[in-house]
C-alpha positions, 0 to 999 in steps of 0.5 A: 010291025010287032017283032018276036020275042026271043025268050032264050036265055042270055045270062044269070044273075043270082043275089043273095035273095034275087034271081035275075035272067036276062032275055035275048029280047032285052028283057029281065025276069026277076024273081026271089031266090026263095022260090027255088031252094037247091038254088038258096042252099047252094053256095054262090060258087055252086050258083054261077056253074050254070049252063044253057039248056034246051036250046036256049030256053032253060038254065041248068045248074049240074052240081045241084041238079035243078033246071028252070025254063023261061017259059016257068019264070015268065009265069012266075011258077015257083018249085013244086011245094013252095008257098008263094 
């Protein structure tokens, strides 16, 4: 019998050039930095102030006013106007 995935965000990591979420399933979405740039042109101090949003399932960084789903980074949907 095949479980459920549970797609809510556990926890954020966030390199220099990498953004690393972790699933509550055990799963890990990475994706570049580049793809969002408020997060690239943030400081990191402004980067590890993110909170859960949208129960569980979205991130939300309040200082620098960007917001990012799991249902968008399990696509691999970049910021509106990014070239992948």
């Amino acid at each position: 019998m095949l479980q459920s995935a549970d797609e809510r965000v556990k926890a954020v990591r966030i390199s220099d050039d990498v953004l690393a979420v972790d699933l509550m399933d055990g799963r890990t979405i990475s994706v570049p930095l580049a793809w969002y740039p408020r997060l690239m042109n943030a400081t990191p101090e402004q980067r590890e102030r993110w909170e859960i949003a949208g129960a569980g399932y979205g991130i939300h960084w309040p200082e620098i006013d960007e917001d990012l789903s799991t249902e968008g980074l399990l696509r691999g949907a970049p910021a509106p106007n990014v070239t992948v």
